[in-house]
mmCIF file of the N, C-alpha and C atoms, coordinates in Angstrom:
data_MODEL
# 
_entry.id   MODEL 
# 
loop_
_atom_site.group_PDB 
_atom_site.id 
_atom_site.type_symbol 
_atom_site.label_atom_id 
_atom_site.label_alt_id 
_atom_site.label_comp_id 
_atom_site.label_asym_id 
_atom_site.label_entity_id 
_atom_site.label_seq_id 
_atom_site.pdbx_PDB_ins_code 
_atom_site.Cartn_x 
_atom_site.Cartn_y 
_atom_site.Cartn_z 
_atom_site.occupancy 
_atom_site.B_iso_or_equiv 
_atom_site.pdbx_formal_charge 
_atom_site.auth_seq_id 
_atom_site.auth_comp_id 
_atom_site.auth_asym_id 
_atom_site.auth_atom_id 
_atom_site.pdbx_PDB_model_num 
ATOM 1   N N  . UNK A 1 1  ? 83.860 110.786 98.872  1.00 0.00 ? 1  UNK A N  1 
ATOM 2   C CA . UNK A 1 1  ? 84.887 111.796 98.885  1.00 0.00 ? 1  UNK A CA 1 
ATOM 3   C C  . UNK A 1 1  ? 85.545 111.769 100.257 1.00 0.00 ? 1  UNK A C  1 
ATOM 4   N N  . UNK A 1 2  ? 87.076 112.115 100.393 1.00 0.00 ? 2  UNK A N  1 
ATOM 5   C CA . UNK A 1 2  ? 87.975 112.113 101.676 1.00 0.00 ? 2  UNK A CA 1 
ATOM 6   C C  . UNK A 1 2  ? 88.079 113.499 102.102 1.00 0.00 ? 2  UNK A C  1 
ATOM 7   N N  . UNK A 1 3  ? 87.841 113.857 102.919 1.00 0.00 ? 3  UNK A N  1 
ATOM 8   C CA . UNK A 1 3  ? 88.396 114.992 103.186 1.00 0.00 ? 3  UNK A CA 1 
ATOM 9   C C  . UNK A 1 3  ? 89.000 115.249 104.239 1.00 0.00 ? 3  UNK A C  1 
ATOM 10  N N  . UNK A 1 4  ? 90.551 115.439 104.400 1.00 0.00 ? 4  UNK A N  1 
ATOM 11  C CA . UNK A 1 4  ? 91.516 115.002 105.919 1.00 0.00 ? 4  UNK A CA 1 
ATOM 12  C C  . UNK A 1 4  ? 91.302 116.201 106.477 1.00 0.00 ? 4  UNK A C  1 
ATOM 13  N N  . UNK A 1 5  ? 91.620 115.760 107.850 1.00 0.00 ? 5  UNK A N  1 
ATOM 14  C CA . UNK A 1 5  ? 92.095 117.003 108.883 1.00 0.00 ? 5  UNK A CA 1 
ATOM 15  C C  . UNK A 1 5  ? 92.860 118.128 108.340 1.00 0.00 ? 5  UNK A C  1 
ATOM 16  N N  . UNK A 1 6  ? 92.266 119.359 108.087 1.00 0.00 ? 6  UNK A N  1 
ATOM 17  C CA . UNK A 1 6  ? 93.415 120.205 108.094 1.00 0.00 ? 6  UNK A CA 1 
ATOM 18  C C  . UNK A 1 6  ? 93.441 121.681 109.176 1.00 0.00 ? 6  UNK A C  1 
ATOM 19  N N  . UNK A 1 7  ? 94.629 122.341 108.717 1.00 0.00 ? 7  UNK A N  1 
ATOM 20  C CA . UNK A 1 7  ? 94.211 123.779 109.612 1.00 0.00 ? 7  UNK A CA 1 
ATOM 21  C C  . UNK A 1 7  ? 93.400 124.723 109.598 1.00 0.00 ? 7  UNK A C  1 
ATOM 22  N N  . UNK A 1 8  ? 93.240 125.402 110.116 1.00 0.00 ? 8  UNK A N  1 
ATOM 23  C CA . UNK A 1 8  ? 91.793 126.134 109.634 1.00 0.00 ? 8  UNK A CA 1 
ATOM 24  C C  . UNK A 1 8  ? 92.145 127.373 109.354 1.00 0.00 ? 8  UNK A C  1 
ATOM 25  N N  . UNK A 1 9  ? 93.746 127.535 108.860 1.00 0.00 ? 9  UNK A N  1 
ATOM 26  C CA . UNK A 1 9  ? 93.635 128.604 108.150 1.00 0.00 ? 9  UNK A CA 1 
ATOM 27  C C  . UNK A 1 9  ? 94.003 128.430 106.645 1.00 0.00 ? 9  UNK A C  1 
ATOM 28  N N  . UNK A 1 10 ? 93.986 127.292 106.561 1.00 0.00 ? 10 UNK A N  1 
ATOM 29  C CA . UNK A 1 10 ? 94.065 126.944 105.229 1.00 0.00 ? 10 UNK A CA 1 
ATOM 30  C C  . UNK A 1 10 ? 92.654 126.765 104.688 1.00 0.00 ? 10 UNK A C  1 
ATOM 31  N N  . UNK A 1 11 ? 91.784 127.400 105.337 1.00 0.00 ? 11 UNK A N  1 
ATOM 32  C CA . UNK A 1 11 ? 90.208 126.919 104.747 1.00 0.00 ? 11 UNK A CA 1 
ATOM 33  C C  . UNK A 1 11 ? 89.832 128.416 104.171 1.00 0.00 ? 11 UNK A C  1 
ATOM 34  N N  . UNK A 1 12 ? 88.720 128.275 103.268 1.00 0.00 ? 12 UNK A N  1 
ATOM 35  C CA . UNK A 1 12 ? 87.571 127.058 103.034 1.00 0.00 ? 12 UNK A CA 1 
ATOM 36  C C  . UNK A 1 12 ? 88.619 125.909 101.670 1.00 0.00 ? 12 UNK A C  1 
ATOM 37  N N  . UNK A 1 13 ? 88.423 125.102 101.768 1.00 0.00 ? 13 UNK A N  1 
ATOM 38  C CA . UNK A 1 13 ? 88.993 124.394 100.394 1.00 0.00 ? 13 UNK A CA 1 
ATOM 39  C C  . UNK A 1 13 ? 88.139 124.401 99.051  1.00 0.00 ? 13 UNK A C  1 
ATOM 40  N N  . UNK A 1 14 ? 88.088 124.964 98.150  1.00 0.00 ? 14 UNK A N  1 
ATOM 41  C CA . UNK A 1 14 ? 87.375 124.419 96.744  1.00 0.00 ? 14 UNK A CA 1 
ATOM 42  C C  . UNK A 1 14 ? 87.449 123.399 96.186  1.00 0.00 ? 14 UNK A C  1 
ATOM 43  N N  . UNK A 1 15 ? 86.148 122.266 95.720  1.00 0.00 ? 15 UNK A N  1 
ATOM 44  C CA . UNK A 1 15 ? 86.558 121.099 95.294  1.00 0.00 ? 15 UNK A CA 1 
ATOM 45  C C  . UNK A 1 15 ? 85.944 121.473 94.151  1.00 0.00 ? 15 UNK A C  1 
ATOM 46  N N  . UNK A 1 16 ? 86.772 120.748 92.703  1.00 0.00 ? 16 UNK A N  1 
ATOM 47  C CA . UNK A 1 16 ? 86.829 120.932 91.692  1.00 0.00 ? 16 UNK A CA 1 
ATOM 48  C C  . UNK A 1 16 ? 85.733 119.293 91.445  1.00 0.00 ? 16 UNK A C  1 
ATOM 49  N N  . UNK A 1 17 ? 84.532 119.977 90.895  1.00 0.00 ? 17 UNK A N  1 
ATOM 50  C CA . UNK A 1 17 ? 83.700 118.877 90.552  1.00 0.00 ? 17 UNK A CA 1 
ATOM 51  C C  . UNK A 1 17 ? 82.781 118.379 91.716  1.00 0.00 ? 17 UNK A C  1 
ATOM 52  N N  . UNK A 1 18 ? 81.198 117.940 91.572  1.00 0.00 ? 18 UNK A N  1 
ATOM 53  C CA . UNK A 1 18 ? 80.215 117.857 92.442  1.00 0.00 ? 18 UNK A CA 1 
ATOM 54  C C  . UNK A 1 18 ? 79.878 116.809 92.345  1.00 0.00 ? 18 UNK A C  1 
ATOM 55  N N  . UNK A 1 19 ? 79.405 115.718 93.657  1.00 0.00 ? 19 UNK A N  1 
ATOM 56  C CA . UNK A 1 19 ? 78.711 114.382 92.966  1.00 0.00 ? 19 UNK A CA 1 
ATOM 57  C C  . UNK A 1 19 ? 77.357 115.033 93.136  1.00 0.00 ? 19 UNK A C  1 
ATOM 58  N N  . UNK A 1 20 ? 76.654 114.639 91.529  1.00 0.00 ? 20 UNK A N  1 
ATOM 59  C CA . UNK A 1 20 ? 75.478 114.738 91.087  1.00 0.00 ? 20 UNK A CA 1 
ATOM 60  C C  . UNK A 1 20 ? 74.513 113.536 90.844  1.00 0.00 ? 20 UNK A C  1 
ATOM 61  N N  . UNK A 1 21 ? 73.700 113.203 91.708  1.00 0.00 ? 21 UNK A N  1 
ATOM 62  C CA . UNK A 1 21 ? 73.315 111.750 92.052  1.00 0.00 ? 21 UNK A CA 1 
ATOM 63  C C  . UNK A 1 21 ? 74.099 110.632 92.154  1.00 0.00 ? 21 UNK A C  1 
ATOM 64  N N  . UNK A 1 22 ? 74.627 110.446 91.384  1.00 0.00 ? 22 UNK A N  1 
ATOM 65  C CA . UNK A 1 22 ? 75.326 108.836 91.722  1.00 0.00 ? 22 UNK A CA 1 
ATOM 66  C C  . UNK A 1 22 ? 77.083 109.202 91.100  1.00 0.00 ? 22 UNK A C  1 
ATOM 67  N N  . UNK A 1 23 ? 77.037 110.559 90.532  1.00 0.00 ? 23 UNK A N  1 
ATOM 68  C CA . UNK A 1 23 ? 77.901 110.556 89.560  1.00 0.00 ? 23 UNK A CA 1 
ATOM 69  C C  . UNK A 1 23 ? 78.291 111.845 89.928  1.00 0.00 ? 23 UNK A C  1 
ATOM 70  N N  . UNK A 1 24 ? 80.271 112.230 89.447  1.00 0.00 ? 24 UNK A N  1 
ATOM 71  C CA . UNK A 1 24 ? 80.906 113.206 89.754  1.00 0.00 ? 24 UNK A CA 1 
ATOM 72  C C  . UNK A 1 24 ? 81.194 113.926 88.079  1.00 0.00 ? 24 UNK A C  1 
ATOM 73  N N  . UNK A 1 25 ? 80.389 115.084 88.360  1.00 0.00 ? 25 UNK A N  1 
ATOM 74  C CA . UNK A 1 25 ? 80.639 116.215 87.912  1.00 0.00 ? 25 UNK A CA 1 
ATOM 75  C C  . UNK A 1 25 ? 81.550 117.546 87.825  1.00 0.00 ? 25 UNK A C  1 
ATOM 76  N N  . UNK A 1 26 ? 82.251 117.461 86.593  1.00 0.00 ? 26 UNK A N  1 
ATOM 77  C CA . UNK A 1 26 ? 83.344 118.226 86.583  1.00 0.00 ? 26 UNK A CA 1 
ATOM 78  C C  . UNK A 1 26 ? 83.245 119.673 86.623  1.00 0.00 ? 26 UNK A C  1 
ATOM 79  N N  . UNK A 1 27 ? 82.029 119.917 86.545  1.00 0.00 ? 27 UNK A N  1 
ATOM 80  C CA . UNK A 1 27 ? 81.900 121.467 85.633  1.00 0.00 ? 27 UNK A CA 1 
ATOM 81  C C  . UNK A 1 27 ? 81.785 122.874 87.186  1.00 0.00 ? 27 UNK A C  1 
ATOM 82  N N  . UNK A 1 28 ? 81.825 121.962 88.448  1.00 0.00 ? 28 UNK A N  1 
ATOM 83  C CA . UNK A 1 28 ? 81.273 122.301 89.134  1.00 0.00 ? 28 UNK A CA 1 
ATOM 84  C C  . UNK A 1 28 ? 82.279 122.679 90.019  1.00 0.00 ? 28 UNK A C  1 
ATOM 85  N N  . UNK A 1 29 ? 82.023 123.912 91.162  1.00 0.00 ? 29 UNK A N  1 
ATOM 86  C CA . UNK A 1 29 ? 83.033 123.745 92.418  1.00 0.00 ? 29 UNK A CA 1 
ATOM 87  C C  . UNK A 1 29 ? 82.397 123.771 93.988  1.00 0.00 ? 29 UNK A C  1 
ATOM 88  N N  . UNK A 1 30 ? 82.559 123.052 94.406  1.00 0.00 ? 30 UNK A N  1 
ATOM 89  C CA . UNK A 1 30 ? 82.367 123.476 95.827  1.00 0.00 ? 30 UNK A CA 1 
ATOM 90  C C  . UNK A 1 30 ? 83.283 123.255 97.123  1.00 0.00 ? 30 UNK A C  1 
ATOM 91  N N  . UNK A 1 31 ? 82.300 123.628 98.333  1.00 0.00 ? 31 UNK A N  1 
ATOM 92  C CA . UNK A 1 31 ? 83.429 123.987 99.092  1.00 0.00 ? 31 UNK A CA 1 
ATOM 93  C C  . UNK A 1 31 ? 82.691 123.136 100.642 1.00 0.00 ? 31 UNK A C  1 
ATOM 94  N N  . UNK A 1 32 ? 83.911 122.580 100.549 1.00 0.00 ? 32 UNK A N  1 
ATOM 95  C CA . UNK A 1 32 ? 83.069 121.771 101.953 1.00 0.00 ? 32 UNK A CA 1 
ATOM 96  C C  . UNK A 1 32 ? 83.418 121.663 102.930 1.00 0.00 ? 32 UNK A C  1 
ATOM 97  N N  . UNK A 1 33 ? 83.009 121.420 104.273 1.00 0.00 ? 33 UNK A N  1 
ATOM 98  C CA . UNK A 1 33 ? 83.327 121.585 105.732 1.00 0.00 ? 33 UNK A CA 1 
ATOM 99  C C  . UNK A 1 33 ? 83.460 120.487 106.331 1.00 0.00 ? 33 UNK A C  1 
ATOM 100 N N  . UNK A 1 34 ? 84.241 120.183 107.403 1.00 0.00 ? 34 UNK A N  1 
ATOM 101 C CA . UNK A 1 34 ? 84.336 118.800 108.159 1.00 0.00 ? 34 UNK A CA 1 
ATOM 102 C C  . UNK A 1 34 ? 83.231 119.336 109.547 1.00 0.00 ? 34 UNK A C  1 
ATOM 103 N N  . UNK A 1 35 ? 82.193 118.044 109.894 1.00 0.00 ? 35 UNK A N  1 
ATOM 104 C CA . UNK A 1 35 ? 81.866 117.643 110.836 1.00 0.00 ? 35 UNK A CA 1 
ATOM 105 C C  . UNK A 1 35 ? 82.234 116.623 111.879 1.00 0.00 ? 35 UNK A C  1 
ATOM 106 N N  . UNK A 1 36 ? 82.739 116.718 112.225 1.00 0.00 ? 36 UNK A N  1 
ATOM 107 C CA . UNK A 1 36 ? 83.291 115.046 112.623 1.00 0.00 ? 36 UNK A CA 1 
ATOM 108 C C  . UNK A 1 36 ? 83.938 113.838 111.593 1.00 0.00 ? 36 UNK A C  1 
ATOM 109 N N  . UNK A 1 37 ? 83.641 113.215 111.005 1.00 0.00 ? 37 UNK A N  1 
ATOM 110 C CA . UNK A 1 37 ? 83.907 112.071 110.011 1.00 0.00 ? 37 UNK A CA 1 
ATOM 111 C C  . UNK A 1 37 ? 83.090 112.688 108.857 1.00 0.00 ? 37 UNK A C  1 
ATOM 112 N N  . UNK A 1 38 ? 82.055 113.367 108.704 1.00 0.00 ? 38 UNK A N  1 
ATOM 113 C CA . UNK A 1 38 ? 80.911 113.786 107.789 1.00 0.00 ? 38 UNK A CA 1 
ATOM 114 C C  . UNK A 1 38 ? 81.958 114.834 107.221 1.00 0.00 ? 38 UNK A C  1 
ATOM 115 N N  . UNK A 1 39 ? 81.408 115.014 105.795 1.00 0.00 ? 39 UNK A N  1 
ATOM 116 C CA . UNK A 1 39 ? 81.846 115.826 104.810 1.00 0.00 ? 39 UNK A CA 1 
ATOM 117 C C  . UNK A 1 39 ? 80.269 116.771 104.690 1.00 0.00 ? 39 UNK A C  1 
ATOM 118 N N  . UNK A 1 40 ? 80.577 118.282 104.619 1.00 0.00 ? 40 UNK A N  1 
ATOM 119 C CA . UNK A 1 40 ? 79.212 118.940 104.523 1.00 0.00 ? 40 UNK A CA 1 
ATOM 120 C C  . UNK A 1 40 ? 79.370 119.867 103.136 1.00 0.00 ? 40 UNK A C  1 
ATOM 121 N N  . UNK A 1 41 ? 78.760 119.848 102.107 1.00 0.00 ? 41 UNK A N  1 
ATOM 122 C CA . UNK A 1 41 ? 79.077 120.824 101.400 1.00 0.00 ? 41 UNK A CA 1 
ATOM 123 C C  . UNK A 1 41 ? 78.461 122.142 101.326 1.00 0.00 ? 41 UNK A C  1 
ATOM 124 N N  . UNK A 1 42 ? 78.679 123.021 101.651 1.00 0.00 ? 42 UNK A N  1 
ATOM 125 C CA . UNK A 1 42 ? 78.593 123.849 102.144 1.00 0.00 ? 42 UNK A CA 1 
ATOM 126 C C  . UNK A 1 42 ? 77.325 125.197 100.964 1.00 0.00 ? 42 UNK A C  1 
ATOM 127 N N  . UNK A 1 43 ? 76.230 125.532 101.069 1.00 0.00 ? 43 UNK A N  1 
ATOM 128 C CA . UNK A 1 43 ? 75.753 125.853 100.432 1.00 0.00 ? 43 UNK A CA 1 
ATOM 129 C C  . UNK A 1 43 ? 75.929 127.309 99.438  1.00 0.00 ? 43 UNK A C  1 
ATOM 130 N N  . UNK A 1 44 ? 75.454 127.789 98.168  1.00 0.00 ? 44 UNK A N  1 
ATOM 131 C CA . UNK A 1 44 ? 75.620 128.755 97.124  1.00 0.00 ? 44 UNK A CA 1 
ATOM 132 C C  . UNK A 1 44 ? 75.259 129.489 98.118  1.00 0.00 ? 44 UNK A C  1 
ATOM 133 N N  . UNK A 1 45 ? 73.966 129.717 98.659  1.00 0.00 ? 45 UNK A N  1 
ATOM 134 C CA . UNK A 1 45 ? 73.936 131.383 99.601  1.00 0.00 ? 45 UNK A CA 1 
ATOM 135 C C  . UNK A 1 45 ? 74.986 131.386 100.612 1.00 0.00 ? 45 UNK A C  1 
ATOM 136 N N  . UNK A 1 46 ? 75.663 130.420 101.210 1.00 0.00 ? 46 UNK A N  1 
ATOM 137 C CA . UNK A 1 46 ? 76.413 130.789 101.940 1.00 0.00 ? 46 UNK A CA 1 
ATOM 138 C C  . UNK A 1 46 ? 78.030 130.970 101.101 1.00 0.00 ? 46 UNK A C  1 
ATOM 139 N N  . UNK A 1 47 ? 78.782 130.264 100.160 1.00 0.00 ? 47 UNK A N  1 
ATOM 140 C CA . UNK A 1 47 ? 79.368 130.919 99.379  1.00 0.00 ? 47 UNK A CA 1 
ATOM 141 C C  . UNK A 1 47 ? 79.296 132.445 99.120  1.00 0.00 ? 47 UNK A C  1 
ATOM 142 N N  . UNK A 1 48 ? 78.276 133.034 98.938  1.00 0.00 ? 48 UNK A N  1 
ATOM 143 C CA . UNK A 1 48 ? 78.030 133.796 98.055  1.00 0.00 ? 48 UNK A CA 1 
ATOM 144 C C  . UNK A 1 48 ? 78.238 134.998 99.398  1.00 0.00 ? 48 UNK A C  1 
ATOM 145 N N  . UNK A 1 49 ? 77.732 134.962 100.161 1.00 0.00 ? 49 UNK A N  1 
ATOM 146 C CA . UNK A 1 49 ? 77.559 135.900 102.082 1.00 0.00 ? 49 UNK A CA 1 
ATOM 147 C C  . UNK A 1 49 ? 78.619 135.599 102.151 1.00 0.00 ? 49 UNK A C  1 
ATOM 148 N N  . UNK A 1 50 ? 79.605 134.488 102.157 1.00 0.00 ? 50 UNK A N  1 
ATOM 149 C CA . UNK A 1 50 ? 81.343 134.288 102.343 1.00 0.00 ? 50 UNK A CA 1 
ATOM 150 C C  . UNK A 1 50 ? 82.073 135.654 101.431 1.00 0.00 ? 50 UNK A C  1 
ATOM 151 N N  . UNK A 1 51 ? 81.952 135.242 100.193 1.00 0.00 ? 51 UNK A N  1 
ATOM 152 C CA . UNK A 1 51 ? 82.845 136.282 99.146  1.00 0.00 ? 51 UNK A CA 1 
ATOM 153 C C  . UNK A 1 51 ? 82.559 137.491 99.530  1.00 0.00 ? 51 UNK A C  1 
ATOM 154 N N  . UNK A 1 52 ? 81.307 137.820 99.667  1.00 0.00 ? 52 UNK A N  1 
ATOM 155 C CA . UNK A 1 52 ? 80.618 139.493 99.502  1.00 0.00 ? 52 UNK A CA 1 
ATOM 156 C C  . UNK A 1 52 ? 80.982 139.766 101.210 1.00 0.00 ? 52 UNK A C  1 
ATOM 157 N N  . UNK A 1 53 ? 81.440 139.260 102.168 1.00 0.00 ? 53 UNK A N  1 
ATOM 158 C CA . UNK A 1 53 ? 81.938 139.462 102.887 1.00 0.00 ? 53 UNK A CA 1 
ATOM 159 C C  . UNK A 1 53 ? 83.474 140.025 103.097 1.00 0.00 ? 53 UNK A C  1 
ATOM 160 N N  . UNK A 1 54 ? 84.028 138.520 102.586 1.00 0.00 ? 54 UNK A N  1 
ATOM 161 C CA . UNK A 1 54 ? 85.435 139.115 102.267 1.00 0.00 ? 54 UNK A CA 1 
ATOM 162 C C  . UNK A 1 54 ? 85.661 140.202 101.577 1.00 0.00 ? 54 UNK A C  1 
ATOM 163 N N  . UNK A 1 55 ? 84.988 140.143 100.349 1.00 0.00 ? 55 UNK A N  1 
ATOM 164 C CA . UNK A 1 55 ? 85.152 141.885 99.600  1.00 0.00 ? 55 UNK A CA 1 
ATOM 165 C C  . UNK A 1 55 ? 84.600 143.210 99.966  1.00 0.00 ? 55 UNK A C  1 
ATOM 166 N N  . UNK A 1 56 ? 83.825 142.890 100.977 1.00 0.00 ? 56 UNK A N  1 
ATOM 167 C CA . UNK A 1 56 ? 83.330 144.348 101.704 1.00 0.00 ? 56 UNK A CA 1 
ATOM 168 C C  . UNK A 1 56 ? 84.367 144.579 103.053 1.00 0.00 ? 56 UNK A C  1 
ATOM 169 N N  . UNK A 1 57 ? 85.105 144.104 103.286 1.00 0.00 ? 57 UNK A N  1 
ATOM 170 C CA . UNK A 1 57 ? 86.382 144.051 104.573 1.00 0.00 ? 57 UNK A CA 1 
ATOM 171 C C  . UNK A 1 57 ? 87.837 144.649 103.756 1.00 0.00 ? 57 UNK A C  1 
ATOM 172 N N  . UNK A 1 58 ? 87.978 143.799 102.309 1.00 0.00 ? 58 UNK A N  1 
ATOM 173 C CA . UNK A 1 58 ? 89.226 144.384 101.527 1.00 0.00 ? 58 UNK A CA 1 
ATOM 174 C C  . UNK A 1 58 ? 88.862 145.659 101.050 1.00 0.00 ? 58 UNK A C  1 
ATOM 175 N N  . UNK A 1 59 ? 87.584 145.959 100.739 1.00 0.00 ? 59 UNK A N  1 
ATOM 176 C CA . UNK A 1 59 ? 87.013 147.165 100.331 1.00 0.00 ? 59 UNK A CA 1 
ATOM 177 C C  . UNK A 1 59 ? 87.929 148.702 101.531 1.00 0.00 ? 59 UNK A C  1 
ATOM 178 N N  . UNK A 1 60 ? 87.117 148.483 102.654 1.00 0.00 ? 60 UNK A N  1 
ATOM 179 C CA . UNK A 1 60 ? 87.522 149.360 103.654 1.00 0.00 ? 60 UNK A CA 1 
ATOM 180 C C  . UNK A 1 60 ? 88.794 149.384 104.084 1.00 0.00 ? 60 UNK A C  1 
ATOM 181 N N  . UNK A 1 61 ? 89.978 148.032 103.479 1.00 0.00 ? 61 UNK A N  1 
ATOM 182 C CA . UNK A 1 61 ? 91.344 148.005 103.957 1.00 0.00 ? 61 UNK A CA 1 
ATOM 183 C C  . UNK A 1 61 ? 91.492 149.035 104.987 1.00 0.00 ? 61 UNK A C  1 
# 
């Protein structure tokens, strides 16, 4: 998988579909981070502390 330079307020990106051992899976989304040249995908508990974050901040608008 490629994942270019971008801005960082255009983040996090969702990728539509996971490679699942050797093979890419559609059913799936994730969301991944640049390290340097490395692609990191970024884990469900931390997804999950992301959203419930954002919605406890829009909550208190």
């Amino acid at each position: 998988m490629s994942l270019p330079a971008q801005e960082e307020e255009l983040k996090p990106f969702l990728v539509h579909g996971a490679i699942v051992g050797d093979r890419v899976e559609g059913a799936y989304i994730s969301i991944v981070r640049r390290s340097g040249e490395d692609s990191i995908p970024i884990t469900v508990a931390q997804i999950h502390s992301t959203l419930a974050a954002g919605r406890a901040l829009l909550r208190r608008g």
